[in-house]
TILUM-85477 format. One line per 5 residues: number of its first residue (from 1); their letters; for each residue x, y, z of N, C-alpha, C. Coordinates in Angstrom, 2 decimals. Example, Ala and Ser with C-alpha at 12.3 -4.5 7.8 and 13.67 -1.06 7.14 Angstrom:
<nodes>
1 = AS = 13.19:-5.69:7.80:12.30:-4.50:7.80:13.20:-3.30:7.80; 12.85:-2.25:7.08:13.67:-1.06:7.14:12.90:0.03:7.87;
</nodes>
This chain:
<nodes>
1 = XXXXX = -6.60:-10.86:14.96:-6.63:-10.79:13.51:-5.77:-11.86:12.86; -4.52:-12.02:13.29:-3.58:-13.21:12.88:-4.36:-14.79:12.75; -5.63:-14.74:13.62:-6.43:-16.14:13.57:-7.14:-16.51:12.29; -7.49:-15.05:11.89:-8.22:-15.52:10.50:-7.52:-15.65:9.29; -6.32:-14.86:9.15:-5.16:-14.84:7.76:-4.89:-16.44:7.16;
6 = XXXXX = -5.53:-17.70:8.12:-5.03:-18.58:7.52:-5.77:-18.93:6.32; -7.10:-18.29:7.03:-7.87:-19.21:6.31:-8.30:-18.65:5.05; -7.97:-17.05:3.99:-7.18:-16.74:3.20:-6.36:-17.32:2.36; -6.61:-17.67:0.80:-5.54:-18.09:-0.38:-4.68:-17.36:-0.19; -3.45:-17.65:-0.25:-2.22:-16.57:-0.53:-2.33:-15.76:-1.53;
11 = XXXXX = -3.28:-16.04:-2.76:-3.62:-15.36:-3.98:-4.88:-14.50:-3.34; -5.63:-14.81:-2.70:-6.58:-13.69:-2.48:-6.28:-12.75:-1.35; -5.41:-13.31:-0.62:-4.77:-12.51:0.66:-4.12:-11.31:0.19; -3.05:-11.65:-0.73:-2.02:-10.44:-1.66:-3.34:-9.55:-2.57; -4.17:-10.42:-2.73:-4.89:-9.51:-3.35:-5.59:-8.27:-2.40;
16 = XXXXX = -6.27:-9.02:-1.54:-7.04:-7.60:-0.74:-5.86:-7.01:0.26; -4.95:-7.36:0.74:-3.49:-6.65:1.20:-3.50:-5.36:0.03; -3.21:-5.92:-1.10:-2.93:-4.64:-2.40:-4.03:-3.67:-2.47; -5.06:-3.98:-2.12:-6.16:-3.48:-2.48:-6.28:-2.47:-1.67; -6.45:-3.23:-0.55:-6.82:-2.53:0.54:-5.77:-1.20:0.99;
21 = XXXXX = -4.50:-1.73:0.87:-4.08:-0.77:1.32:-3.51:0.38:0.12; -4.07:0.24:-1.19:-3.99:1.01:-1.96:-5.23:2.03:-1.89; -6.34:2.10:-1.70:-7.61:2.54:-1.15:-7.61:3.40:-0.21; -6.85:2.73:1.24:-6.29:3.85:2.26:-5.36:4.82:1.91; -4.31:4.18:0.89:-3.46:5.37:1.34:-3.66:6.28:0.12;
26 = XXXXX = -4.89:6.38:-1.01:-5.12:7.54:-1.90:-6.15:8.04:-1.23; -7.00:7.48:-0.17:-8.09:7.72:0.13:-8.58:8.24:1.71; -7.30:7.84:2.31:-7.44:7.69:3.92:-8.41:7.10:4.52; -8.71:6.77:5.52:-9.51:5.99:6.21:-10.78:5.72:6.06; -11.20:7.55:6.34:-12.81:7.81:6.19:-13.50:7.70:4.86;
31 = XXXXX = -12.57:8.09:4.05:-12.86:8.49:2.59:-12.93:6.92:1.94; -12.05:6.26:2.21:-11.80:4.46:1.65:-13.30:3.71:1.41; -13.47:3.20:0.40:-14.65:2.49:0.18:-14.65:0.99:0.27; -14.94:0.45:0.98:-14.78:-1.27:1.00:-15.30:-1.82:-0.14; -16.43:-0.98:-0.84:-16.91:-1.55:-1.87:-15.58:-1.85:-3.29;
36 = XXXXX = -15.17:-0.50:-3.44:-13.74:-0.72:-4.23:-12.86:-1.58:-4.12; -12.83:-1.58:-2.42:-11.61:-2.62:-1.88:-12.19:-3.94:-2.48; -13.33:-4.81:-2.22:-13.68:-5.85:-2.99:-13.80:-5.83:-3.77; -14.06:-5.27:-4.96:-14.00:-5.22:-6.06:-12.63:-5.26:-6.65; -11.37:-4.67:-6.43:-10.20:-4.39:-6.61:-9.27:-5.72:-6.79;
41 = XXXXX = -9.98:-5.92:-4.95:-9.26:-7.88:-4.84:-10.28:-8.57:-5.14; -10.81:-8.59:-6.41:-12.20:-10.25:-7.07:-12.69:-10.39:-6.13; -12.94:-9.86:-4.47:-14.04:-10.84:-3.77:-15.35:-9.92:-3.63; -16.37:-10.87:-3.41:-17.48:-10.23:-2.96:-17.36:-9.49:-1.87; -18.39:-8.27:-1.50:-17.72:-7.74:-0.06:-18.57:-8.36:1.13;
46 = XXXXX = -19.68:-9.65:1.03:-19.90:-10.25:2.09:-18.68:-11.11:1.87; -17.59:-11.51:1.45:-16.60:-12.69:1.51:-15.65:-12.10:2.28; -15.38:-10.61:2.18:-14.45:-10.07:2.25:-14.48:-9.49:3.75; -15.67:-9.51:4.36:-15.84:-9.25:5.78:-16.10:-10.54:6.70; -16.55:-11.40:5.54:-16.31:-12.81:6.32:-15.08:-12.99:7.22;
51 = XXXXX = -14.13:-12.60:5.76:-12.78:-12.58:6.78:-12.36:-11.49:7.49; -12.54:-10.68:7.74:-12.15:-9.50:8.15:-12.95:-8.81:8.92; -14.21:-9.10:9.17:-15.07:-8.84:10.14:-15.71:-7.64:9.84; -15.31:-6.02:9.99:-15.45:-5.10:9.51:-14.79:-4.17:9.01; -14.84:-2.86:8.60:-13.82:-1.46:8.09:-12.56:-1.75:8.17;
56 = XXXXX = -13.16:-1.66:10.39:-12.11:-1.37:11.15:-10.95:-2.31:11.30; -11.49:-3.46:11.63:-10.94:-4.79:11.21:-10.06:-4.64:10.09; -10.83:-4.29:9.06:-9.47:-4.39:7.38:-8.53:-3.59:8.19; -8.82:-2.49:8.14:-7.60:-1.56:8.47:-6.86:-1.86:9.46; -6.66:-2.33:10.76:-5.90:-3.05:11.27:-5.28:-4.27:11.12;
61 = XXXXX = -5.92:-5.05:10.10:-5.36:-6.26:9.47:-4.31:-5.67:8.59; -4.24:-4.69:7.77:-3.51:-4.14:6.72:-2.53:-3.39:7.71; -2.59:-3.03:8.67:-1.32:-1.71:9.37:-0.73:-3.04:10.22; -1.51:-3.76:10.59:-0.42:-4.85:11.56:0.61:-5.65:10.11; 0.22:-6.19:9.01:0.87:-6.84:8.35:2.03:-6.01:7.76;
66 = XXXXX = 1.36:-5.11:7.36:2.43:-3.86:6.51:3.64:-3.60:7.75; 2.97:-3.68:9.06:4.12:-2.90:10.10:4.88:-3.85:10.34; 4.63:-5.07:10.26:5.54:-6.50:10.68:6.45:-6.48:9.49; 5.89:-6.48:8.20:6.43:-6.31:6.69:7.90:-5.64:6.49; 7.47:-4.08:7.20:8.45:-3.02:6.82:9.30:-3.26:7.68;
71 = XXXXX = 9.02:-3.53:9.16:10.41:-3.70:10.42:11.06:-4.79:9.62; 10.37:-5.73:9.01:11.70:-7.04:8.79:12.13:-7.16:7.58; 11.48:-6.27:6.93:12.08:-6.17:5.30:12.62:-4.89:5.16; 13.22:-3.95:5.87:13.53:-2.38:5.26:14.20:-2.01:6.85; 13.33:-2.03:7.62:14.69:-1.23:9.01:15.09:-1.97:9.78;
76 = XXXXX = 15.06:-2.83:9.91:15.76:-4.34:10.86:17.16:-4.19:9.35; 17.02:-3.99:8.15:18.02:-4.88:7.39:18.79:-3.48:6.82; 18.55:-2.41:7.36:19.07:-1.13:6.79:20.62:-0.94:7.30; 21.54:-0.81:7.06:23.04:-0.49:7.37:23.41:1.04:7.14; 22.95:1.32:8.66:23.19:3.21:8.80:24.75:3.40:9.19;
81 = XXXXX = 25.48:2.36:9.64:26.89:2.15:9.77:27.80:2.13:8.57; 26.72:2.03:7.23:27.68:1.91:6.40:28.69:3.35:5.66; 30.01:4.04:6.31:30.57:4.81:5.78:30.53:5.18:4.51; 30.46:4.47:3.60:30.17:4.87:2.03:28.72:4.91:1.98; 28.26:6.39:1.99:26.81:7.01:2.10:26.13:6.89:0.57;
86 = XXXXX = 27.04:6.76:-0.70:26.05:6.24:-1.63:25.81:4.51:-1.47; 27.11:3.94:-1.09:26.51:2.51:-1.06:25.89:1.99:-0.32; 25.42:3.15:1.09:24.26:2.70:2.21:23.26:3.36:1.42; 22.58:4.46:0.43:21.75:4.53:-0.19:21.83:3.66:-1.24; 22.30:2.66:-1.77:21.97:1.99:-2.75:21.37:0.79:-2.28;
91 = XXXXX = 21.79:0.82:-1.03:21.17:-0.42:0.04:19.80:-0.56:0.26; 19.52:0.60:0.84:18.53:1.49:1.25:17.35:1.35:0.23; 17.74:2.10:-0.78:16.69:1.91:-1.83:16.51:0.72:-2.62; 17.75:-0.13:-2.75:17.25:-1.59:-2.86:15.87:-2.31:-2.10; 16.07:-2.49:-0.73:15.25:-2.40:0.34:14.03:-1.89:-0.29;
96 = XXXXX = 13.81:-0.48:-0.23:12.97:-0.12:-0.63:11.91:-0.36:-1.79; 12.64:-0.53:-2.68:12.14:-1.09:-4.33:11.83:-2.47:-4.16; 11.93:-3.57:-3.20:11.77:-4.32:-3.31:10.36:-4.96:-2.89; 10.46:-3.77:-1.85:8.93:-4.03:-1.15:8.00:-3.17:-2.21; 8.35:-1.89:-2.83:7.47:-1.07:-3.41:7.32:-2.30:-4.61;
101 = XXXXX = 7.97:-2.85:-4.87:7.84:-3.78:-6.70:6.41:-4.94:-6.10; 6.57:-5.69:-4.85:5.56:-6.24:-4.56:4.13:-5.45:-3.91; 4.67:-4.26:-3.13:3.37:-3.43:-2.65:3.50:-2.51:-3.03; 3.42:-1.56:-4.02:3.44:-0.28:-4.49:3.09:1.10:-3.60; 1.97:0.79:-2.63:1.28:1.45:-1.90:2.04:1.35:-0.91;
106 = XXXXX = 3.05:1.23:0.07:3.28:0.62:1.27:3.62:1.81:2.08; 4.90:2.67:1.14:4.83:3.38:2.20:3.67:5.12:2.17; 3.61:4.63:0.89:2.14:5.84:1.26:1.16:5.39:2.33; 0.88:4.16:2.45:-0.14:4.18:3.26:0.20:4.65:4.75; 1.53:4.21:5.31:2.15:4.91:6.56:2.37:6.08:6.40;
111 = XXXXX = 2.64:6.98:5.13:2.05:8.75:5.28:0.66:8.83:5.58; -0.19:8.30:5.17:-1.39:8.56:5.41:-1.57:8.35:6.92; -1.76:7.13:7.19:-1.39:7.19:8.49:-0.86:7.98:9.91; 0.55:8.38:9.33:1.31:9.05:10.34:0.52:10.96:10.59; -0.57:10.97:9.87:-0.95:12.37:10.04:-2.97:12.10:9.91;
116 = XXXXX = -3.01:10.36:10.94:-4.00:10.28:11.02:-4.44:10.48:12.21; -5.71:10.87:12.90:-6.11:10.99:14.29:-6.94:9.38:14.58; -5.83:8.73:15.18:-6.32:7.64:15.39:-8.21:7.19:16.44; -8.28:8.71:17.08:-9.39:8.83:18.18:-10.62:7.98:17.45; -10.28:8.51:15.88:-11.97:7.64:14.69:-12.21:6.36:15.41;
121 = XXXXX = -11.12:5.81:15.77:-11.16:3.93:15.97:-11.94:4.21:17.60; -11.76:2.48:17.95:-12.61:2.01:19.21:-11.20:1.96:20.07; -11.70:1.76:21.32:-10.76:2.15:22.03:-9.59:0.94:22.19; -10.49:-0.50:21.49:-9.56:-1.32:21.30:-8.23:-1.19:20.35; -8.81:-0.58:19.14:-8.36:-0.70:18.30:-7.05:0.31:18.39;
126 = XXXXX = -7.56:1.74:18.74:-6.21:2.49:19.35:-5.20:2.36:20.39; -5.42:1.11:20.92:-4.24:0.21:22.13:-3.60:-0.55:20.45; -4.18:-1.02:20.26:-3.62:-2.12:19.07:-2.37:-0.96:17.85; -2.59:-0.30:17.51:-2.21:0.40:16.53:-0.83:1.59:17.59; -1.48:1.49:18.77:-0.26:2.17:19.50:1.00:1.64:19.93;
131 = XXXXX = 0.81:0.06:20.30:1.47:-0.75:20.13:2.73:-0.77:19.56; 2.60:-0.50:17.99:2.93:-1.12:16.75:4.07:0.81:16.11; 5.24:0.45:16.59:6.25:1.61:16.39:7.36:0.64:15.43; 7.42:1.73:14.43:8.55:1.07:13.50:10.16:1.20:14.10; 10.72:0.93:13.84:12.22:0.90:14.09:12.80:1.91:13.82;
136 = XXXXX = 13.52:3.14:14.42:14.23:3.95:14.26:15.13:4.04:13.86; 16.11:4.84:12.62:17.08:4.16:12.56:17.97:6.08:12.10; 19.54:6.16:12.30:20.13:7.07:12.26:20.03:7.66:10.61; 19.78:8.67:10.57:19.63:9.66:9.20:20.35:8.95:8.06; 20.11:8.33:7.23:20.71:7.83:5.75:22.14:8.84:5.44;
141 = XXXXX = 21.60:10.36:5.52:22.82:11.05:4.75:23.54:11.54:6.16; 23.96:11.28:7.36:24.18:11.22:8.56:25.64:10.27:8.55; 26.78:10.91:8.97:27.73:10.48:9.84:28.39:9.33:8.61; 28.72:9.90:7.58:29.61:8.91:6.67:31.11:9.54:6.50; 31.86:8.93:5.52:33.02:9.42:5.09:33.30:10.34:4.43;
146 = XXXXX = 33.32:11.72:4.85:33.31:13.01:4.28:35.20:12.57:2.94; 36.11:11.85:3.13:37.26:12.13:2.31:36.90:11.53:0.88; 35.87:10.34:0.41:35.05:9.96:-0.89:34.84:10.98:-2.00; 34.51:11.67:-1.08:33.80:12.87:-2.42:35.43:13.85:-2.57; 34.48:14.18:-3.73:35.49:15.38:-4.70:35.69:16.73:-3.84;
151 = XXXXX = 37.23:16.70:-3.31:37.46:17.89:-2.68:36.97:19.63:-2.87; 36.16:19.31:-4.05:35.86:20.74:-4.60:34.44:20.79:-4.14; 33.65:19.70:-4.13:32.55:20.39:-3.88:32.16:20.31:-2.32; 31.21:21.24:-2.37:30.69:21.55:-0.89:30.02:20.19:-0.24; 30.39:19.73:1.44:29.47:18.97:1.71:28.33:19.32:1.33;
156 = XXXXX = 27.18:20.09:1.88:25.59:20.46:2.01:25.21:20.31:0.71; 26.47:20.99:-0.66:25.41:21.09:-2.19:25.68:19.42:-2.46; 26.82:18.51:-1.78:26.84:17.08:-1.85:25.46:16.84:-1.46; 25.06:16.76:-0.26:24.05:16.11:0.12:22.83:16.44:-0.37; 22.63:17.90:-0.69:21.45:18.46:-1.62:21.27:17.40:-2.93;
161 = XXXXX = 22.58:17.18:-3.51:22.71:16.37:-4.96:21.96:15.13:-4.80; 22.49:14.59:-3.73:22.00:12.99:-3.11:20.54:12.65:-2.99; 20.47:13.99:-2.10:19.04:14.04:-1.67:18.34:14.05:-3.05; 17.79:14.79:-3.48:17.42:15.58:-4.80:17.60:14.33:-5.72; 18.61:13.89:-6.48:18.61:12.80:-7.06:18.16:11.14:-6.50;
166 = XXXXX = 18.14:11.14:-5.30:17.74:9.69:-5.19:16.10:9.92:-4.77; 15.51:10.71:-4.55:13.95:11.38:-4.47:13.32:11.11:-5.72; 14.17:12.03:-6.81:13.37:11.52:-8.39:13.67:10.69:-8.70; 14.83:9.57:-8.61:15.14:8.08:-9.60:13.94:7.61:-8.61; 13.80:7.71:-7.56:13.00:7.23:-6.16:11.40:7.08:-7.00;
171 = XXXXX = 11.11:8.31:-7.46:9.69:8.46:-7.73:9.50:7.70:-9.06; 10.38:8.07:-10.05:10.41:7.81:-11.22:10.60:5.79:-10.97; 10.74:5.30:-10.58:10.81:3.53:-10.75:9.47:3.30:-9.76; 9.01:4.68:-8.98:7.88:3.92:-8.13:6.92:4.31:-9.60; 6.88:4.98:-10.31:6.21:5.29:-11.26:5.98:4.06:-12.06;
176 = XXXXX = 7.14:3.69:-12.71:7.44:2.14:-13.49:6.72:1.33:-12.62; 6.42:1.21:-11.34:6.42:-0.22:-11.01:4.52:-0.35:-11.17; 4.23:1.29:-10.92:2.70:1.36:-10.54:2.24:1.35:-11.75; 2.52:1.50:-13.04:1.81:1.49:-14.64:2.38:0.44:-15.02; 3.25:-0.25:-15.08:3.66:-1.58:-16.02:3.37:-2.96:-15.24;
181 = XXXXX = 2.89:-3.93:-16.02:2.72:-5.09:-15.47:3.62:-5.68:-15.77; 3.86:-6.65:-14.35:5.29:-7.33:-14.09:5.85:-8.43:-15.52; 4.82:-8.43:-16.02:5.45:-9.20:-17.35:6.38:-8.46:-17.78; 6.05:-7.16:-17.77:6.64:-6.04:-18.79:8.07:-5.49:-17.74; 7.97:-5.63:-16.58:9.26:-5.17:-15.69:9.32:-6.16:-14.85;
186 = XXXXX = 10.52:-6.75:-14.97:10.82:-7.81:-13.76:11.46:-7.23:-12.44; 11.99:-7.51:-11.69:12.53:-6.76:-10.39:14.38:-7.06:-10.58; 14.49:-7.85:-11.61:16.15:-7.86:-11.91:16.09:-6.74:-12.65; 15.32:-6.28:-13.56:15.76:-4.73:-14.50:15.61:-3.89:-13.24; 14.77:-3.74:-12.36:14.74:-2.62:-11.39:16.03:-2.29:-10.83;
191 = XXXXX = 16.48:-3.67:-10.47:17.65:-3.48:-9.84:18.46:-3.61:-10.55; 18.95:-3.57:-11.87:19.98:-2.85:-12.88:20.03:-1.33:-13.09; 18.47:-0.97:-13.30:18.63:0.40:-13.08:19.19:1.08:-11.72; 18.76:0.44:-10.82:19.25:0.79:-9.76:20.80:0.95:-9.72; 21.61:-0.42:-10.16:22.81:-0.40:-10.40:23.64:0.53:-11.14;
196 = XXXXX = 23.59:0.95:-11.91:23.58:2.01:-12.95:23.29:3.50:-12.79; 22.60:4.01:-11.63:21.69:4.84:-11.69:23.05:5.30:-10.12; 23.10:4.84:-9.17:23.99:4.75:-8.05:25.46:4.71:-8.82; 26.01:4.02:-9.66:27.25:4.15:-10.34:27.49:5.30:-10.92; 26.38:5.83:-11.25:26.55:7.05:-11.94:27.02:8.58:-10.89;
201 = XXXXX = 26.24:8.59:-9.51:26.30:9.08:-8.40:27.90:8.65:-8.15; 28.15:7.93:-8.56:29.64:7.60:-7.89:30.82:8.23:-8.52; 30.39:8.19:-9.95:31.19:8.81:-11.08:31.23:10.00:-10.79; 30.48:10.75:-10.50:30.10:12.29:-10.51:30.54:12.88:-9.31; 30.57:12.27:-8.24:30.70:12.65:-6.94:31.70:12.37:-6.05;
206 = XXXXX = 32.41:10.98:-6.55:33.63:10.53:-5.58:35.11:10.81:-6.56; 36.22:10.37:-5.80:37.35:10.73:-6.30:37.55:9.82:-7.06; 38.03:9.42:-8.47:38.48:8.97:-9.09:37.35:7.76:-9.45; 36.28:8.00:-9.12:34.69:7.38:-9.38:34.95:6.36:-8.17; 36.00:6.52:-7.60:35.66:5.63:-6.20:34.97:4.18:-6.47;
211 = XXXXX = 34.92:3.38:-7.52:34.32:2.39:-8.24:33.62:1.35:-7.07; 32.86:0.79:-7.03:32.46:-0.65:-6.60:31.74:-1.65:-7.62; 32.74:-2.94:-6.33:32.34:-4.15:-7.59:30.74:-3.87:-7.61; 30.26:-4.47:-8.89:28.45:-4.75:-9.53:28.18:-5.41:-8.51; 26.67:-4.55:-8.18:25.79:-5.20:-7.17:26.56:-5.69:-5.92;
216 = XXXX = 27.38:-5.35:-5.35:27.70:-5.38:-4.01:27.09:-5.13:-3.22; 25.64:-4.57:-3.30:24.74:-4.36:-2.03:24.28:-5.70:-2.11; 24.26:-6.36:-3.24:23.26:-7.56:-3.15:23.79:-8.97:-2.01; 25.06:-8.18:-1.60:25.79:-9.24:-0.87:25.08:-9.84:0.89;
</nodes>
């Protein structure tokens, strides 16, 4: 599959990438219409199998790129070592927002996925896709500096807070990114809110707001 991506505009490539894997992951595999998918990314759908050969083809073109994507942009670059557990989630979801601001769909499509019965495919295609394991990495709210936080409150209703709050700011900017066009949101406001939004977690939760310099994840 890597033989044909060259021959792909970078503008029409991002396009049926978006497309495509926005299709799978509201739609899952079986359900996914190629006809939408071309239509979605401007190409005809004889252009669109030109390059891509067939279905099955898209869909392994889209899970190999996305899986190369996410290991080197999100868990190769994740810092589970980092003791200050809001500023390894501010990391974290940096990471995250960055890929969701360019692919919105990305990691839905690996839910969809991860509770797919791969048997549908050819037998090639399920060597290919078995292959392809993301990077493991130790629990986000796992093994930090319990003395940060405010001696009064409970670890567990801490981590409930964490959890719980970085889930909805989580949903709520994947929300922003999927209705507004990038004219209208750039990825520096994302990551102000972001800034702001984690400072606030800090205020509320650590001793004496436990402060960090602005944008220090960006380091």
């Amino acid at each position: 599959m890597s033989a044909i991506t060259p021959q792909l505009q970078e503008q029409r490539k991002a396009a049926l990438l978006n497309a495509a894997l926005r299709e799978f992951a509201e739609y899952g595999y079986e359900q996914a219409s190629t006809n939408r998918i071309a239509k979605e990314a401007g190409l005809s759908k004889p252009l669109m199998f030109h390059y891509v050969g067939n279905k099955q083809q898209l869909f392994l073109f889209v899970y190999e790129y996305f899986f190369d994507l996410l290991n080197k942009e999100y868990y190769r670059q994740l810092d589970c070592t980092e003791p200050d557990v809001i500023k390894r989630l501010h990391g974290a979801y940096r990471l995250q927002l960055r890929l969701l601001y360019a692919y919105p769909w990305v990691f839905d499509f690996f839910k969809m996925y991860a509770s797919m019965d791969i048997r549908i495919f050819d037998e090639d295609l399920q060597q290919r896709l078995k292959k392809c394991r993301t990077k493991d990495c130790t629990d986000l709210f796992e093994q930090y500096d319990h003395s940060l936080f405010i001696s009064q409150l409970e670890e567990a209703a801490c981590m409930q807070i964490l959890y719980c709050s970085c889930k909805g700011f989580g949903d709520l900017m994947l929300e922003k990114i999927r209705t507004m066009q990038k004219e209208e949101l750039s990825f520096s406001s994302v990551e102000e809110d972001l800034h702001v939004f984690f400072e606030g977690l800090r205020r509320l939760m650590y001793k004496d707001g436990a402060a960090e310099a602005p944008h220090a994840c960006n380091e």
